[in-house]
TORROMI-217651 format. One record per residue (C-alpha): residue number from 1; residue in three letters; y, x, z. Coordinates in steps of 0.5 Angstrom, whole numbers. Layout:
+-----+------+-------+-------+-------+
| pos | code |    py |    px |    pz |
+-----+------+-------+-------+-------+
| NUM |  ALA |     Y |     X |     Z |
...
+-----+------+-------+-------+-------+
% end
This chain:
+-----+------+-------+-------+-------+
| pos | code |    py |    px |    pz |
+-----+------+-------+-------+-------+
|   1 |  UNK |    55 |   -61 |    43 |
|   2 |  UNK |    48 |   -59 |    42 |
|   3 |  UNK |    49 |   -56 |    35 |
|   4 |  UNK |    54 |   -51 |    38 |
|   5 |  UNK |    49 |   -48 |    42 |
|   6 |  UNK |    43 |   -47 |    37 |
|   7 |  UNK |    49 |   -43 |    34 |
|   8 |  UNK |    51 |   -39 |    39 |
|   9 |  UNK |    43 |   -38 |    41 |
|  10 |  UNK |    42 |   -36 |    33 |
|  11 |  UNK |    48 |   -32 |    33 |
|  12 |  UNK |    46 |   -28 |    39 |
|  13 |  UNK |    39 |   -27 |    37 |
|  14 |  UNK |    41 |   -24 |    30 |
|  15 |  UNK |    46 |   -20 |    32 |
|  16 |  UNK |    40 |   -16 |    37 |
|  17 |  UNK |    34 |   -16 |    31 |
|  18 |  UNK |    37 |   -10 |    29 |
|  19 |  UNK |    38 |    -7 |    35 |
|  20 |  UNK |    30 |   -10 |    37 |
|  21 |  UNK |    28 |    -7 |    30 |
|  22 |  UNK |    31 |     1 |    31 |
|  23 |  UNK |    28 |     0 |    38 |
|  24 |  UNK |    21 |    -1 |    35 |
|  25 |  UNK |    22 |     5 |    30 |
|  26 |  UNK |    24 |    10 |    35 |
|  27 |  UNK |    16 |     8 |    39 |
|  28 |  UNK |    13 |     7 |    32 |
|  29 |  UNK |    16 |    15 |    30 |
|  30 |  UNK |    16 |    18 |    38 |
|  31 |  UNK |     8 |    15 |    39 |
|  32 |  UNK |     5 |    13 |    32 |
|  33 |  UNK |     3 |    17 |    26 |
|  34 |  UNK |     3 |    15 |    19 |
|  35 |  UNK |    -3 |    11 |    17 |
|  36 |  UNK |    -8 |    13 |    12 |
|  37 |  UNK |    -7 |     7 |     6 |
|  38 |  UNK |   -13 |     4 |     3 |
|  39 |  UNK |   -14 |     1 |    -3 |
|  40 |  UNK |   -20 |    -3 |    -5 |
|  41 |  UNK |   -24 |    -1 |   -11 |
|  42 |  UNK |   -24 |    -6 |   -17 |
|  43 |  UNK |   -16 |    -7 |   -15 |
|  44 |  UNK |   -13 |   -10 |   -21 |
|  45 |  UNK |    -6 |    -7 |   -25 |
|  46 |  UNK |    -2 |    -9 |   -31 |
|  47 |  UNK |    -4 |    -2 |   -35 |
|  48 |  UNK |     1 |    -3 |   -40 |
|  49 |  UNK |     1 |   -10 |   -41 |
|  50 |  UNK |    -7 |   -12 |   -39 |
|  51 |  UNK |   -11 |   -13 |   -35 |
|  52 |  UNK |   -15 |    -6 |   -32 |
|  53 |  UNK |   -18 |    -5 |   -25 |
|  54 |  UNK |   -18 |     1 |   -22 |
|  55 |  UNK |   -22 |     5 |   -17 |
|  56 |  UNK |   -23 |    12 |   -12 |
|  57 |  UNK |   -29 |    17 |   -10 |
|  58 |  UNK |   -28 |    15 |    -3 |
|  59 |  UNK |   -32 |    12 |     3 |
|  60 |  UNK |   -28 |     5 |     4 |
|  61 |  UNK |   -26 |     4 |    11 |
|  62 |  UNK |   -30 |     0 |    15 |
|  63 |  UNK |   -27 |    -7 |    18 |
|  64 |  UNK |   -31 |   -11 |    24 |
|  65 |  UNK |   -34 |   -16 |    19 |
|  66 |  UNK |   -37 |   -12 |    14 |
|  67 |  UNK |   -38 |    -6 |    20 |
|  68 |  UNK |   -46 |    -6 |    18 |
|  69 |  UNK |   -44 |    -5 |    10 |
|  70 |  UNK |   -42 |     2 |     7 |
|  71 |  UNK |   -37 |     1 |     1 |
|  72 |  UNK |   -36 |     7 |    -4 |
|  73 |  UNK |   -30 |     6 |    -8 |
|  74 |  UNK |   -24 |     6 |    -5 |
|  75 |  UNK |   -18 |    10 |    -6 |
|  76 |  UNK |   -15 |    14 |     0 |
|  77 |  UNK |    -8 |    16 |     1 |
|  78 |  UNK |    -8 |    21 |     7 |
|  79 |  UNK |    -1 |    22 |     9 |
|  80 |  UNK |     0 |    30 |     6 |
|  81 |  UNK |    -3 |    28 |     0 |
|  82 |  UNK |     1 |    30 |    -6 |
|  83 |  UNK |    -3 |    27 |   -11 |
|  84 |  UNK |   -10 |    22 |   -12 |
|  85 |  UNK |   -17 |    21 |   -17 |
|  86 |  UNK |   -18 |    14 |   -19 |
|  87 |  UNK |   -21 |    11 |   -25 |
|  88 |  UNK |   -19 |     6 |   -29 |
|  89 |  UNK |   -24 |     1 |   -32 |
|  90 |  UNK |   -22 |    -5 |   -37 |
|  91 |  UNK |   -27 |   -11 |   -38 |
|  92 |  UNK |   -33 |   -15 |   -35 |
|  93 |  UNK |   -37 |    -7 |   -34 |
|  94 |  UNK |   -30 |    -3 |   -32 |
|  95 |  UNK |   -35 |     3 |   -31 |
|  96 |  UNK |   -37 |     4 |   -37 |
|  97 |  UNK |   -29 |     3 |   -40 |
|  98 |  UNK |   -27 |     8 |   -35 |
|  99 |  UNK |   -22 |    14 |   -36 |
| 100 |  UNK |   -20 |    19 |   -30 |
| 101 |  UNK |   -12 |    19 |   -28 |
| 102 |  UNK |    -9 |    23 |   -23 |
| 103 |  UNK |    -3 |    19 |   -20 |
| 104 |  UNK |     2 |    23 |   -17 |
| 105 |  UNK |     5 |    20 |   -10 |
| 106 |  UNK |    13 |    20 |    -9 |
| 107 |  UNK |    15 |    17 |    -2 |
| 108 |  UNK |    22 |    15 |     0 |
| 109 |  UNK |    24 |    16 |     7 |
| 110 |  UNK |    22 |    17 |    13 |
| 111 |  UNK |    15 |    13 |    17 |
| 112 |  UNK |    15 |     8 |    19 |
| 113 |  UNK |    20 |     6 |    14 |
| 114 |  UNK |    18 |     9 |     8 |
| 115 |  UNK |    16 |     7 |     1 |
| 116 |  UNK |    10 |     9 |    -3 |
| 117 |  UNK |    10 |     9 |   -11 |
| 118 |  UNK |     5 |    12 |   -15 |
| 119 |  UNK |     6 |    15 |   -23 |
| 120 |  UNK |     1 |    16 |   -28 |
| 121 |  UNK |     1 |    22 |   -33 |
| 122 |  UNK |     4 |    18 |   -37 |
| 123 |  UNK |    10 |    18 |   -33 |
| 124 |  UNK |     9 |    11 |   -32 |
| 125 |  UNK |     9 |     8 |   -26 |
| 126 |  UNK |     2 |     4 |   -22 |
| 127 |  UNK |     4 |    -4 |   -21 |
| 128 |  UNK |     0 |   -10 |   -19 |
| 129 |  UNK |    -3 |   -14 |   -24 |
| 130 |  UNK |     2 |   -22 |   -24 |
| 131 |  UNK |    -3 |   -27 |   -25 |
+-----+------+-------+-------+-------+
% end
């Protein structure tokens, strides 16, 4: 009998996550604002199959830990940007192997379900580097 009602409690509980989930995306849409997106200087890509680090002109946003150091570096994606500087840099001293790209911002749907890519100006799309 007791598996019966884990059933049915899964089953209740499923059948309600989407409903929970449009709810917090009306608040999020209503009340919220899409946020900046900060990525880290020394950030690693797969910048045609090695290994590359990239990095921004911008200020890094302070956390509470680090609220005493200031960080240079970061690349910022406000959200009406169109376009961001980076630069990118190979080796152990990336800035002295460094190239300046502009990476193009392409973004499907609509905050706070949204997807962010960035494309170079070979056509070519920004992935992670896969250890």
């Amino acid at each position: 009998m007791k598996p019966i009602l884990y059933v049915v409690t899964v089953a209740l509980l499923v059948s309600g996550c989407d409903q929970v989930k449009s709810a917090i995306d009306n608040v999020m849409k209503d009340y919220g604002q899409e946020p900046a997106i900060a990525i880290s200087p020394g950030y690693e890509i797969n910048n045609h199959g090695h290994k590359s680090k990239v990095y921004g002109f911008s200020e890094c946003p302070q956390s509470v830990l680090r609220s005493l150091i200031r960080e240079t570096g970061c690349i910022i994606v406000n959200p009406d940007d169109q376009a961001v500087s980076v630069f990118i840099g190979d080796g152990e001293v990336p800035h002295q192997t460094a190239t300046n790209e502009i990476w193009i911002v392409e973004r499907h749907g609509e905050f706070p379900n949204n997807a962010i890519r960035f494309k170079r100006p070979d056509n070519s799309y920004v992935i992670p580097f896969g250890k």
